[in-house]
N, C-alpha and C positions, 0 to 999 in steps of 0.2 A: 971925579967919577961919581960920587955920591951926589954932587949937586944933576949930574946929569940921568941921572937914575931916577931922583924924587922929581924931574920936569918929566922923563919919559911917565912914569906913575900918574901924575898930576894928567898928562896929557888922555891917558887910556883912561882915567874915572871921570873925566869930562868927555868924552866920546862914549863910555859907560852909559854916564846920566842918561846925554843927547838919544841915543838909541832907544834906552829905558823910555822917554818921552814920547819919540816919535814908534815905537813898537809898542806900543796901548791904543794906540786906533787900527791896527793894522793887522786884517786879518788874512791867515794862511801866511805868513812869512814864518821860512826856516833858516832855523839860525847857521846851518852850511851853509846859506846861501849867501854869495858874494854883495849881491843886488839890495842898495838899502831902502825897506821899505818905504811906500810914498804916506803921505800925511791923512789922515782920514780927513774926508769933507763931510762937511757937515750940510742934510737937505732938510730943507725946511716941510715939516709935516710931517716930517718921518721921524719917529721916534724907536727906542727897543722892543714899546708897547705894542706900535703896529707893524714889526717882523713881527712878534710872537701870533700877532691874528692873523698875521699873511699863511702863517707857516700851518695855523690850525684852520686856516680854509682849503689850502690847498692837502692837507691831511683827510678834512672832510669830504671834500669832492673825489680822493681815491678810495675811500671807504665806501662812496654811493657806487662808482664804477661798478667796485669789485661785487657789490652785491647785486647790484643788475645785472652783471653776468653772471653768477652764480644761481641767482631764478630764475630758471628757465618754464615755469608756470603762468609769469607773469604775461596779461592781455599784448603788452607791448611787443617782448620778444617774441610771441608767437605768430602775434600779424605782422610784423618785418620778417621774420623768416618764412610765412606763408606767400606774402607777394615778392620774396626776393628768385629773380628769375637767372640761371647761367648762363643760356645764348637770347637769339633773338625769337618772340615769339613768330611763331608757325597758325595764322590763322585757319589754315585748312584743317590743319590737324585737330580743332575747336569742333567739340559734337554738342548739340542740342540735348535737353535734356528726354528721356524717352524713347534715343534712337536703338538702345540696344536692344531692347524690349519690342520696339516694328521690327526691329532683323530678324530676332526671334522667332515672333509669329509670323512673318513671311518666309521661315526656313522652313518649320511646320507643315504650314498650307502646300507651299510648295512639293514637301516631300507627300503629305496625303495625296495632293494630285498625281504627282507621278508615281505612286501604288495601286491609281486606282482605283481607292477605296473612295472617295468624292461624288466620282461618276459612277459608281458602283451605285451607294446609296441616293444617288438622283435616277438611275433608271430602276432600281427598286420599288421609290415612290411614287414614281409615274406608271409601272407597270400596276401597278397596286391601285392608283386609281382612273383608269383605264378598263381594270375589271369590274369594279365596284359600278363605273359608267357601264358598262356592257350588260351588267345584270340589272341595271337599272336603282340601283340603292339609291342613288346619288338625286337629289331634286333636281326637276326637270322647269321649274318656273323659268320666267324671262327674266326675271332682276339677278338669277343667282344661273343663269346659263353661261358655265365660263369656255366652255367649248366649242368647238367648228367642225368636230367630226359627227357624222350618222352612226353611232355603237349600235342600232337595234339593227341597222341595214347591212351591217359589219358583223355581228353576231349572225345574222339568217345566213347572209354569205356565206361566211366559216362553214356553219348549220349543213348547208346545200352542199358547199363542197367535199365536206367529209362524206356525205353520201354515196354509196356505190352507183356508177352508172348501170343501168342497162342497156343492155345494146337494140335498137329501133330496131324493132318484129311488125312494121307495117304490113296489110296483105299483099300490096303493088309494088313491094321489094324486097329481092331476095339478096341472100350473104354475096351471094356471088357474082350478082349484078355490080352490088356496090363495092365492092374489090374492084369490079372492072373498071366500072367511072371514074375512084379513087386513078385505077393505074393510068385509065387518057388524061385524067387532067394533069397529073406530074407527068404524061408527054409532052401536054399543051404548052407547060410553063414555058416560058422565054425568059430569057437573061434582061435583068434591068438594068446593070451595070457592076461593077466588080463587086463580087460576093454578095450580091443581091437576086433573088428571085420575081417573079410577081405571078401571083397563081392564080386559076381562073376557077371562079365558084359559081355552084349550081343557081339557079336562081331560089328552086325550092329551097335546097341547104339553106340559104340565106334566109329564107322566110321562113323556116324552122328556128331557128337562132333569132330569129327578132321575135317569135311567137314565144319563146321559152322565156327570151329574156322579161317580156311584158308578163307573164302568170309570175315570174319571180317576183319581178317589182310588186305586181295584183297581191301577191301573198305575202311581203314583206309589212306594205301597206295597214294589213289588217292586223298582220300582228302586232305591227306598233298601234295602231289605234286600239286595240285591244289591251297592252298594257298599259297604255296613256290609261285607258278608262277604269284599268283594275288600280291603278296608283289615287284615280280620283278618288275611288269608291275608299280606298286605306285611307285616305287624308278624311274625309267626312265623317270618316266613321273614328280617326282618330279627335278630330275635334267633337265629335259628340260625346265621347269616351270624358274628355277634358271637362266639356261643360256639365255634363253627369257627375263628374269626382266634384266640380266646384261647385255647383249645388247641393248638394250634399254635406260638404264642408258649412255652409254657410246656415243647414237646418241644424246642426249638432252646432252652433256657436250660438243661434235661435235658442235652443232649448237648455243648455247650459247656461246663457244669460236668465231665462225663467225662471229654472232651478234656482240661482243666486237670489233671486228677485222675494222666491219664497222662503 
């Protein structure tokens, strides 16, 4: 029994050793474990020295990670987070620079327009000079003639027809005559066609109305040529006025130079 004892012994501290040996290359083996570990290999160029730099590189490159993302200041993160996009770009939806600002000033214009207030201040200014044209303020040369209406023919006009009529007290007609001819010629009218008349005129009438109208023209005439030549005589006399002040000017800068002189 004893002999079989001291071999059973003998046999566990050489399985002891054997383990002891092959368990110093082997790593992560637990001693529950049934499974006897395998024999470390040995690779060529790999030593304890280069785990320990593997392990402090890969140490290092978690430490840069984590600081990069941790700065969020930095140029890098912010232009990847600037052009980083969720769906697909939409180029319609792409505005030009400046367009909000034409929107703008065309909601403006827009809304002056439909107030009124646009057209408002353009027939303002045209009414404004229109009268200035009527009363003649405005120069009348050919280089600076921006208009196409008669304002002096259009003022006499006005002129004339705010005048009261008188009613025609010739000796060879009387009120009552001319009532009557008035009442035959609206007999005489005839129909020209639906809602149309055509009335028959005296011949005289006619030749009264071409004779009034010629004295108008006669008298319009003069008094445009009449203010044409009162506008000369102002411009003449305003350039004499000028060349007066400037001679003048130029005796007092005469005599001023003397004075220094002496």
């Amino acid at each position: 029994m004893e002999g079989d004892e001291s071999e059973q012994k003998r046999e566990t501290e050489k399985k002891r050793s054997r383990v002891a040996e092959e368990g110093m290359g082997s790593l992560g083996w637990l001693t529950e474990s049934t499974i006897m570990p395998r024999k470390q290999r040995s690779i060529e160029g790999v030593g304890p020295s280069s785990i320990l730099d593997l392990k402090a590189h890969l140490y290092r490159s978690q430490q840069e990670a984590k600081n990069l993302s941790s700065s969020a200041a930095s140029q890098e993160h912010i232009r990847a987070k600037k052009f980083t996009h969720k769906g697909p770009t939409n180029h319609f939806s792409l505005k030009n620079s400046g367009v909000d600002d034409r929107a703008h000033r065309d909601k403006l214009e827009l809304k002056a327009i439909n107030d009124g207030s646009v057209s408002y201040a353009a027939l303002e200014k045209k009414a404004e000079l229109y009268e200035k044209l009527a009363r003649g303020e405005l120069s009348d040369e050919e280089d600076k003639e921006k208009y196409c209406v008669d304002f002096f023919h259009k003022s006499l006009s006005d002129n004339i027809s705010d005048q009261p009529k008188e009613p025609d007290t010739s000796p060879g007609v009387s009120p009552q005559n001319e009532y009557e001819s008035n009442d035959i010629a609206q007999q005489n009218a005839k129909p020209a066609g639906p809602g149309r008349t055509s009335m028959t005129i005296d011949d005289d009438e006619r030749k009264r109305f071409i004779r009034e109208i010629h004295e108008e023209a006669s008298q319009a005439r003069v008094k445009a040529s009449a203010v044409k030549l009162r506008r000369e005589e102002q411009a003449v006399a305003r350039r004499e006025k000028l060349k007066q002040a400037y001679l003048k000017k130029l005796l007092e800068k005469a005599t001023t130079a003397k004075t220094d002189q002496q």
